[in-house]
C-alpha beads as a LAMMPS data file, in Angstrom:
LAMMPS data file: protein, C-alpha beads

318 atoms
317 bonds

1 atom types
1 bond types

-500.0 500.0 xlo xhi
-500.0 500.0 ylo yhi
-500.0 500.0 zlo zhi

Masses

1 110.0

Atoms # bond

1 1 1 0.000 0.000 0.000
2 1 1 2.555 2.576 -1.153
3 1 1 0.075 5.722 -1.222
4 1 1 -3.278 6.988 0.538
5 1 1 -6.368 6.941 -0.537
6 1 1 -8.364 7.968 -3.536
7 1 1 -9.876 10.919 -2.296
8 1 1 -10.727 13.654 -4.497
9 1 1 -11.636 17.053 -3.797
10 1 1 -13.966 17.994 -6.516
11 1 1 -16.510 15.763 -5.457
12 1 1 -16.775 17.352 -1.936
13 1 1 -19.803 19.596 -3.389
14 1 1 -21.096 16.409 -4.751
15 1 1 -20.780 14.237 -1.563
16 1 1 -22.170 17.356 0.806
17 1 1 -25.383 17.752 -1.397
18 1 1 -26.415 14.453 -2.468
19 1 1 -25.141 12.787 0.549
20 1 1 -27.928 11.940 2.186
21 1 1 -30.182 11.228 -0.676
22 1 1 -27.650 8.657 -2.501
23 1 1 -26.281 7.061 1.131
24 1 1 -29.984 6.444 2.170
25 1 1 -30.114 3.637 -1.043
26 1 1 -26.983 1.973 0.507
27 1 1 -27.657 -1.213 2.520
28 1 1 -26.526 -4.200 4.603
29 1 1 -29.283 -6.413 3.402
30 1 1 -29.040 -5.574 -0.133
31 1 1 -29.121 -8.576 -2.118
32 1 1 -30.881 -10.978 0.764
33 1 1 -33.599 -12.125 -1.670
34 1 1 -31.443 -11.698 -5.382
35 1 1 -28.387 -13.087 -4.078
36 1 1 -28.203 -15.290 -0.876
37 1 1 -25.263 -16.507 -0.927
38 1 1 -23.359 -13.426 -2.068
39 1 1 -21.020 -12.850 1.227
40 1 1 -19.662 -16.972 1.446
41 1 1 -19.227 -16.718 -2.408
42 1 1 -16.911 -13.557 -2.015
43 1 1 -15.180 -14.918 1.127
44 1 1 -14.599 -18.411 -0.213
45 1 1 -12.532 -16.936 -3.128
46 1 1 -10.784 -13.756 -0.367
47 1 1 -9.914 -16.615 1.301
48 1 1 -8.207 -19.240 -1.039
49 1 1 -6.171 -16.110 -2.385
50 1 1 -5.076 -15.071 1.026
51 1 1 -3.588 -18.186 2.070
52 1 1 -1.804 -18.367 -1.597
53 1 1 -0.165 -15.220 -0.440
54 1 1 -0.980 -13.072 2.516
55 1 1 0.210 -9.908 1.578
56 1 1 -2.799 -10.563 -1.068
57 1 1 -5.320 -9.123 1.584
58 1 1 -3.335 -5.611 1.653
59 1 1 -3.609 -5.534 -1.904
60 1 1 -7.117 -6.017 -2.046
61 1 1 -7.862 -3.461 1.046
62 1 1 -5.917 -0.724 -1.044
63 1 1 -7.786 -1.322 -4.397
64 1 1 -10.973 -0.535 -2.682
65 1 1 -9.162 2.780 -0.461
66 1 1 -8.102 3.773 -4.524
67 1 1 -11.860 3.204 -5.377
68 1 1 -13.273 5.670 -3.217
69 1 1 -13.957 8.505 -4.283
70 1 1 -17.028 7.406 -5.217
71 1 1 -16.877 3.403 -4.816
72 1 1 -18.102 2.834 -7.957
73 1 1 -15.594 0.382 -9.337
74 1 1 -13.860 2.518 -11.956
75 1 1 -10.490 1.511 -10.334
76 1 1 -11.238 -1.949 -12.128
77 1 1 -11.806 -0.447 -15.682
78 1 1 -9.375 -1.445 -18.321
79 1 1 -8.064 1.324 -20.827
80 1 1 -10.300 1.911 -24.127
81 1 1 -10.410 3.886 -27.303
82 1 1 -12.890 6.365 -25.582
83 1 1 -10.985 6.764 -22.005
84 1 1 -7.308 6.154 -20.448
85 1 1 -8.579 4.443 -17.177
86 1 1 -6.790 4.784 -13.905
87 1 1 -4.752 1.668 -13.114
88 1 1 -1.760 3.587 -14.989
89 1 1 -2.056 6.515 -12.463
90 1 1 1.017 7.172 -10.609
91 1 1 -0.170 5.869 -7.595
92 1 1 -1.560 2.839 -9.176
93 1 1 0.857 1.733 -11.863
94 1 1 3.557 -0.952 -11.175
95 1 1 1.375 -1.010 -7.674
96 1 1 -2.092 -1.655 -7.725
97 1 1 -2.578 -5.475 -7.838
98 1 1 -5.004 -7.945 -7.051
99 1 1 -7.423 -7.603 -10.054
100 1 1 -7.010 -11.216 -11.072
101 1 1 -8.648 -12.336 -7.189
102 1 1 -11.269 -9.666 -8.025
103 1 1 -12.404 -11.068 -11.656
104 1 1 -12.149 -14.582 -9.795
105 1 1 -14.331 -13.433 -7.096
106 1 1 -16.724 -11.532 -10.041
107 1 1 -17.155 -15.136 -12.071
108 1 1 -18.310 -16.906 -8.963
109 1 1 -20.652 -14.160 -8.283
110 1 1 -22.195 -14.111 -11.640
111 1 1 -22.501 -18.123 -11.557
112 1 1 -24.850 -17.649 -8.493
113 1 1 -26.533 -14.681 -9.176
114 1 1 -25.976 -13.539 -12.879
115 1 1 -26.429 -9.928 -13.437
116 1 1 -27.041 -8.873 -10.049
117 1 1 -23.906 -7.776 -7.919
118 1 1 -21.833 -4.767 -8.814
119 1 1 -17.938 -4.761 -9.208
120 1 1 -17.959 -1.769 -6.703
121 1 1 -19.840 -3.561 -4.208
122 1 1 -17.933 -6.900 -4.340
123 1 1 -14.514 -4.693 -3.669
124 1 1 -16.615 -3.181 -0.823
125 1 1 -17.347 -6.822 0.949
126 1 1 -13.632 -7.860 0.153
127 1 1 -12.040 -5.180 1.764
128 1 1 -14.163 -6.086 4.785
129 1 1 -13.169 -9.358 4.310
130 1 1 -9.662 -9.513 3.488
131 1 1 -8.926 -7.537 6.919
132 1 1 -11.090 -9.996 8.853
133 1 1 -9.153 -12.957 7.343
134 1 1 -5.856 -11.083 8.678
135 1 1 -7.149 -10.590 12.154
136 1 1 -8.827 -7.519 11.947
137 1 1 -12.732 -6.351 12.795
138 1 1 -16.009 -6.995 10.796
139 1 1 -18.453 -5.065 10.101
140 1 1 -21.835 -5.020 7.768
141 1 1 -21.046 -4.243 4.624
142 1 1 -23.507 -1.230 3.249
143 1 1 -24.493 -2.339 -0.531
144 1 1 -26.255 -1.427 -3.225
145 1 1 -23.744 0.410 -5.511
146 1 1 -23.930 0.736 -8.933
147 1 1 -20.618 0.268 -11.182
148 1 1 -19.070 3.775 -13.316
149 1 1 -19.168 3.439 -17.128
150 1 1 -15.744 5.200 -17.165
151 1 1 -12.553 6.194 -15.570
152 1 1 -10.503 9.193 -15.184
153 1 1 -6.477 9.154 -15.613
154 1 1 -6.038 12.957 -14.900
155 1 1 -8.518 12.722 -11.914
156 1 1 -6.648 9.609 -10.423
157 1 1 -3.289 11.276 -11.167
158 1 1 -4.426 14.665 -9.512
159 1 1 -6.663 13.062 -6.492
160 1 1 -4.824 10.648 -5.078
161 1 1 -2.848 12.330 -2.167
162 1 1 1.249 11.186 -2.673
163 1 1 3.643 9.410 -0.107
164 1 1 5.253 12.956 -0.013
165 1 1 1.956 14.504 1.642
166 1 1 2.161 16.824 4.544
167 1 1 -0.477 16.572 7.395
168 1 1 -1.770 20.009 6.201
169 1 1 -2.507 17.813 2.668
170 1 1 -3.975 14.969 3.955
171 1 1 -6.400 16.354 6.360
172 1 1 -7.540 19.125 4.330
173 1 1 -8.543 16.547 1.476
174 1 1 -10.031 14.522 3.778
175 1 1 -11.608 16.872 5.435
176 1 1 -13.584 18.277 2.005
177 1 1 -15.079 14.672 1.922
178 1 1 -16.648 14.961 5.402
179 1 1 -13.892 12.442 7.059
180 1 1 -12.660 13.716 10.111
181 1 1 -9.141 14.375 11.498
182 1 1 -9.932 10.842 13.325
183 1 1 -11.161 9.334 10.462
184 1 1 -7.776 10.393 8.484
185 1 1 -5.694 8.356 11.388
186 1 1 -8.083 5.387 11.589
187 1 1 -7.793 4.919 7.941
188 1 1 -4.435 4.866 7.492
189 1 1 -4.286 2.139 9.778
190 1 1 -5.012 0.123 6.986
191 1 1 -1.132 0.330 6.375
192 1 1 -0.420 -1.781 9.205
193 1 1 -0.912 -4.645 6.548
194 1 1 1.133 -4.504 3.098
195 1 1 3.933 -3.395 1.369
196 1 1 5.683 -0.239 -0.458
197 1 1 8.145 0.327 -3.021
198 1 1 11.276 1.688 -2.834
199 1 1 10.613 4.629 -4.823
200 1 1 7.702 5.869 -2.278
201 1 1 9.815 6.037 0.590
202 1 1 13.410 6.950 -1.005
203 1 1 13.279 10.427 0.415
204 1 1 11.938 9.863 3.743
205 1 1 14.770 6.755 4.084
206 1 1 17.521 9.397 3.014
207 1 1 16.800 13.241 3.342
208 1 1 14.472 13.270 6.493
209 1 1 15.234 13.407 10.038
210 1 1 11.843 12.676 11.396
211 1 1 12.698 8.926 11.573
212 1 1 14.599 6.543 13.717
213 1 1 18.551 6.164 12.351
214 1 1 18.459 2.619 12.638
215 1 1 15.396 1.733 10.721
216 1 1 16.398 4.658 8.241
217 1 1 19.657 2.018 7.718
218 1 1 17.743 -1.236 7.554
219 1 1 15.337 0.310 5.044
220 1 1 18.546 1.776 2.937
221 1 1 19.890 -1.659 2.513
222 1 1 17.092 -2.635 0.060
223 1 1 16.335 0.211 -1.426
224 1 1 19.288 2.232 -2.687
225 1 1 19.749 5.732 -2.875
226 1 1 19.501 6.719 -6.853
227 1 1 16.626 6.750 -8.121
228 1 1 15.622 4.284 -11.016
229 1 1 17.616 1.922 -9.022
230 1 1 15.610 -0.533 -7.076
231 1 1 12.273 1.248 -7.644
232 1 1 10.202 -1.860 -7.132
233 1 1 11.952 -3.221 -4.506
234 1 1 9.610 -3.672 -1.835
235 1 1 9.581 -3.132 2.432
236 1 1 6.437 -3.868 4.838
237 1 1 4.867 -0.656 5.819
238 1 1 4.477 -2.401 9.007
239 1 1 7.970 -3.625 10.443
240 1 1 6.775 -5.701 13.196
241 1 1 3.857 -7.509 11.693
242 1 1 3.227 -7.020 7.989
243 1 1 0.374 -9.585 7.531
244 1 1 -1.355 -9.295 10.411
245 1 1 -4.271 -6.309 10.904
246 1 1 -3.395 -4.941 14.682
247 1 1 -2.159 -1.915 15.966
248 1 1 1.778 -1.914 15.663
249 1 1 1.583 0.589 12.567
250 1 1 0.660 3.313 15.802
251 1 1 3.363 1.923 17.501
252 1 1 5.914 2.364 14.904
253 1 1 4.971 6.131 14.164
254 1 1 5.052 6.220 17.637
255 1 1 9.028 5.400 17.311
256 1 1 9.509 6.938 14.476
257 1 1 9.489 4.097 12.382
258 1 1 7.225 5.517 9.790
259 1 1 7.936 3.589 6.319
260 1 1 6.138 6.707 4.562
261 1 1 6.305 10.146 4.768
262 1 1 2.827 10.618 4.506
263 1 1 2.707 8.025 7.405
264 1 1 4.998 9.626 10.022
265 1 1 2.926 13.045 9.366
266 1 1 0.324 11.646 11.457
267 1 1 2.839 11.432 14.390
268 1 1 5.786 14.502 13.860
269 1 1 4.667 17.389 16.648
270 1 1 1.453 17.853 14.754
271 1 1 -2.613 17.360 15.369
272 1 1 -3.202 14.442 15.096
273 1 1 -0.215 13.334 17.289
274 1 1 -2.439 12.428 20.304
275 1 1 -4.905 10.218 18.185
276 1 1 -2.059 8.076 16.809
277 1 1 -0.957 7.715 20.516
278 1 1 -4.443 6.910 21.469
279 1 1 -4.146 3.730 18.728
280 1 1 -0.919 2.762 19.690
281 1 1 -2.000 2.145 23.315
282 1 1 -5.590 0.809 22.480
283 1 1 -5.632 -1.620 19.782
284 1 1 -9.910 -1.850 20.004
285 1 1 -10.198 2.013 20.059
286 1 1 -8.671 1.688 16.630
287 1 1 -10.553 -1.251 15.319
288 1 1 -13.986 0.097 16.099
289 1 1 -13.108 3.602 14.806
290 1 1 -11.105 2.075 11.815
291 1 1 -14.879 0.544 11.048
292 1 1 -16.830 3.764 11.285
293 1 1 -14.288 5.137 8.946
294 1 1 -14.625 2.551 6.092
295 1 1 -18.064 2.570 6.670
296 1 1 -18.191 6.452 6.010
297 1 1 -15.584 6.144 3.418
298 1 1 -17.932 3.116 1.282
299 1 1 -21.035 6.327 1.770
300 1 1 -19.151 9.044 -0.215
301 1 1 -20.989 9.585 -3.782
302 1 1 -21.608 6.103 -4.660
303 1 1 -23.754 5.607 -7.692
304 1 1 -27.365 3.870 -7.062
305 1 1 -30.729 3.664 -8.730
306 1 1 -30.292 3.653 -12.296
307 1 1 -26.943 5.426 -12.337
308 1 1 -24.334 3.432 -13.921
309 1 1 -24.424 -0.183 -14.471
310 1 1 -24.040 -3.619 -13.377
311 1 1 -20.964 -5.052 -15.146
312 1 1 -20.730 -8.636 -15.944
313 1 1 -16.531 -8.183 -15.989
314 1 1 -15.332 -5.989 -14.023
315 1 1 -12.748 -5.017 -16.398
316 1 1 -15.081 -3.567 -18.933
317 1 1 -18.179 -1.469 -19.519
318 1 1 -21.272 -3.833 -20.833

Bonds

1 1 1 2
2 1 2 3
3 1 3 4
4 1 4 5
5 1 5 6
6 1 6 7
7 1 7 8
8 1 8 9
9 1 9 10
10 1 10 11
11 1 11 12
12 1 12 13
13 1 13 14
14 1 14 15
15 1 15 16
16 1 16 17
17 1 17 18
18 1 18 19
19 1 19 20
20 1 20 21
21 1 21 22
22 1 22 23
23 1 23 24
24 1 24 25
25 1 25 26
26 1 26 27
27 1 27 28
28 1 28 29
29 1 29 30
30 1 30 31
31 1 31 32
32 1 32 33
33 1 33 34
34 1 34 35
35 1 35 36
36 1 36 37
37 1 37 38
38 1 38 39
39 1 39 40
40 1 40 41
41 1 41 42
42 1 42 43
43 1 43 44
44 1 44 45
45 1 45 46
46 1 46 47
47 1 47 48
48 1 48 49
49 1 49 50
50 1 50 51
51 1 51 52
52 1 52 53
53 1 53 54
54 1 54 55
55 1 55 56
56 1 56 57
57 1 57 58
58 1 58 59
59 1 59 60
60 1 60 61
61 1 61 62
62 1 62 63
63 1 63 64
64 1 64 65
65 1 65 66
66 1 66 67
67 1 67 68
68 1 68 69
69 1 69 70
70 1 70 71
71 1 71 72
72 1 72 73
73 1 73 74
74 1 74 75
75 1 75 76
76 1 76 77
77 1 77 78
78 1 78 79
79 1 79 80
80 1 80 81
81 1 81 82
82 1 82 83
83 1 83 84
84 1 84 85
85 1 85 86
86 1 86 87
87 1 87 88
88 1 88 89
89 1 89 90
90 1 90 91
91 1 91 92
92 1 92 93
93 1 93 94
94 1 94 95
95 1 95 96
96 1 96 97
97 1 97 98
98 1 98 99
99 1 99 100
100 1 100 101
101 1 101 102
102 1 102 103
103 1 103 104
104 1 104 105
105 1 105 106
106 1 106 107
107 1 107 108
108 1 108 109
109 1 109 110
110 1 110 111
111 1 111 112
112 1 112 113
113 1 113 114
114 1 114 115
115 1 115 116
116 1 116 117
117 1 117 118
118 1 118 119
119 1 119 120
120 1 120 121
121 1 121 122
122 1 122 123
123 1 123 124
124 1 124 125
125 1 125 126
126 1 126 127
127 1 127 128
128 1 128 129
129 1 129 130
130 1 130 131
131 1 131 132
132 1 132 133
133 1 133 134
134 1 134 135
135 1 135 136
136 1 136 137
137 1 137 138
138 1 138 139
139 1 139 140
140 1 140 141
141 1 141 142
142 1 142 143
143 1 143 144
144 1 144 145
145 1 145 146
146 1 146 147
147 1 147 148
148 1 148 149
149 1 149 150
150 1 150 151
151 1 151 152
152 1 152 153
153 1 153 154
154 1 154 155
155 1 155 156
156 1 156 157
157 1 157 158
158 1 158 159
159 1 159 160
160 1 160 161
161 1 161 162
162 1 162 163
163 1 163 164
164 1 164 165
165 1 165 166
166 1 166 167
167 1 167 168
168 1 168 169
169 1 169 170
170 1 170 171
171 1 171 172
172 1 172 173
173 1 173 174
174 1 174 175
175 1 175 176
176 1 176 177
177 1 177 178
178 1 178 179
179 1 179 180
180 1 180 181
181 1 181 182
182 1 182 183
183 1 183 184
184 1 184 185
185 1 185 186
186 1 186 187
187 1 187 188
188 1 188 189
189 1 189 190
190 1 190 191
191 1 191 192
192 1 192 193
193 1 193 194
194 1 194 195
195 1 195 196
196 1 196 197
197 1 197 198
198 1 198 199
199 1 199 200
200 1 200 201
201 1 201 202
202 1 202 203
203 1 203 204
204 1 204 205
205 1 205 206
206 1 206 207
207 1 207 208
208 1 208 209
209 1 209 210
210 1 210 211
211 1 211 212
212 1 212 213
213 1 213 214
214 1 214 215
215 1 215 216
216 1 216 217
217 1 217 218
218 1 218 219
219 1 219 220
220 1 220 221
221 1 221 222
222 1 222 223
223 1 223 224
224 1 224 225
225 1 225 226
226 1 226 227
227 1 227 228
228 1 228 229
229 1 229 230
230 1 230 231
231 1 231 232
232 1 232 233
233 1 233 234
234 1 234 235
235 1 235 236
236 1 236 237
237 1 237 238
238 1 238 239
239 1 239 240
240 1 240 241
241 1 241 242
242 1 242 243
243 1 243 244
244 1 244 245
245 1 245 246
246 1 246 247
247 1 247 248
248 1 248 249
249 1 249 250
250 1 250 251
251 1 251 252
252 1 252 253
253 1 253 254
254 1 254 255
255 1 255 256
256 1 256 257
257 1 257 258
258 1 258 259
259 1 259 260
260 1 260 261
261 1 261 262
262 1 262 263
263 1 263 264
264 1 264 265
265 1 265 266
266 1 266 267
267 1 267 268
268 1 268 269
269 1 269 270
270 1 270 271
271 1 271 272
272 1 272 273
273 1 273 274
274 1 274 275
275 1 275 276
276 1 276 277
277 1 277 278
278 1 278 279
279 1 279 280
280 1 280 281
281 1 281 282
282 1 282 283
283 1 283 284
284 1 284 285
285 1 285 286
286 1 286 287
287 1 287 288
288 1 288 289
289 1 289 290
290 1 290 291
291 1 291 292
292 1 292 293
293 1 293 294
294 1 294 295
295 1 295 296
296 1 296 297
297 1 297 298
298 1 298 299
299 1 299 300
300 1 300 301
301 1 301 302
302 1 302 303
303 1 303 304
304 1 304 305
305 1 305 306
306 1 306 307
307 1 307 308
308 1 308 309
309 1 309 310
310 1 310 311
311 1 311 312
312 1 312 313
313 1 313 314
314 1 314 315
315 1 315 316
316 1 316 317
317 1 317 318
């Protein structure tokens, strides 16, 4: 998970007038009479790709943080002669992975209930699930999206907050979406599970000072110092337990041990300083509020009704 979330500040408006009206179509009981057997079809597949590789569950978590802005799936969309989609955005390309498990998880879907379940809503339930499976919290899943007909390169490229963030960034485009200071630090607990590449945390590793020496020089010895050199070589954005959903990511920003920039923002003299404490000292203070935040996050702008579409592959419009 080598950048934040998808978050994009033109839709504020959007999300603070039609909030209400579009989140009041969203629910946990969505398909119970077109498809039963929706959540053990999703999990069955979350599952068998998990225990193929762990860090799998990461992956999938961040493809549905990259999602949304409006959780409508367009993360999925393949590039066409009519748009340039977003999985060659700069925070998505040589990154973003998992789409195989989710076109797995689709064709299962569609065998037991054909035409029925968006791609937006099935990376909604296997975010939920893939943290479950690595320890975390549940929650109900709110459903009932509806999947984008297109995708947006230049929005992607321009919305998704980089590893080089400053608190005054992050909050301030979270804030615009409704999320809270608290919300901001929940969510990016989600980086207690994955990995990063080299080139996202190059400068923090070398030029900062915010960050403990010794981890600096552990971190250096896989990732060298020029760029274009090592790019992809990856480091767990949590050093203590990288496939395991708990609270040690607090803990580490708590030391200083911050694999991001963006990361060790949260905890470097600043705001949100005493919430990151809070999390590093209560592990279910940050697992229930780490649910109200992806809960609020899965509300913002989705499309419902008869916006958008149902797609029967997720990589492609019908």
């Amino acid at each position: 998970m080598a950048s934040f979330f998808k978050f994009f500040l033109t839709l504020a408006l959007l999300v603070l007038v039609m909030g209400s009206s579009t989140n009041a179509q969203l629910s946990t009981n969505f398909y119970a009479n077109t498809c039963k057997n929706l959540l053990p079809t999703v999990k069955s597949v979350v599952q068998s790709a998990i225990s193929k590789e762990a860090r799998m569950g990461a992956s999938l978590l961040r493809l549905f943080f990259h999602d949304c802005f409006g959780c409508d799936g367009s993360v999925l969309l393949d590039d066409t002669s009519s748009f340039t989609g977003e999985k060659n955005a700069n925070a998505n390309r040589n990154s973003a992975r998992g789409f195989q498990v989710i076109d797995n998880i689709k064709s299962a879907v569609e065998k037991a209930c054909p035409g029925v379940v968006s791609c937006a809503d099935i990376l909604a339930i296997t975010a939920r699930d893939s943290v479950v499976i690595l320890g975390g919290p549940s929650w109900r899943v709110k459903l009932g999206r509806r999947d984008a007909r297109t995708a947006s390169l230049s929005a992607a490229n321009s919305g998704i907050p980089a590893p080089t963030s400053n608190l005054n960034q992050l909050t301030s485009r979270f804030n615009a979406l409704g999320l809270s200071n608290k919300d901001l630090v929940a969510l990016a607990g989600g980086h207690t599970i994955g990995q990063a590449r080299c080139t996202s945390f190059r400068a923090h590793i070398y030029n900062e000072t915010n960050i403990d020496a010794s981890f600096a020089r552990t971190r250096q010895g896989n990732c060298p110092r020029a760029n274009g050199t090592g790019d992809n070589n990856l480091a767990p954005l949590d050093l203590q337990t990288p496939t395991c959903f708990d609270n040690n990511y607090f803990k580490n920003l708590v030391n200083r041990k911050g694999l991001l920039h963006s990361d060790q923002q949260l905890f470097n003299g600043g705001s949100t300083d005493s919430q990151v404490r809070t999390y590093s000292n209560n592990p279910s203070t940050f697992s229930s509020d780490f649910v109200a935040g992806m809960i609020k996050m899965g509300d913002i702008s989705p499309l419902t009704g008869s916006r958008g579409e149902i797609r029967k592959n997720c990589r492609r419009v019908n």
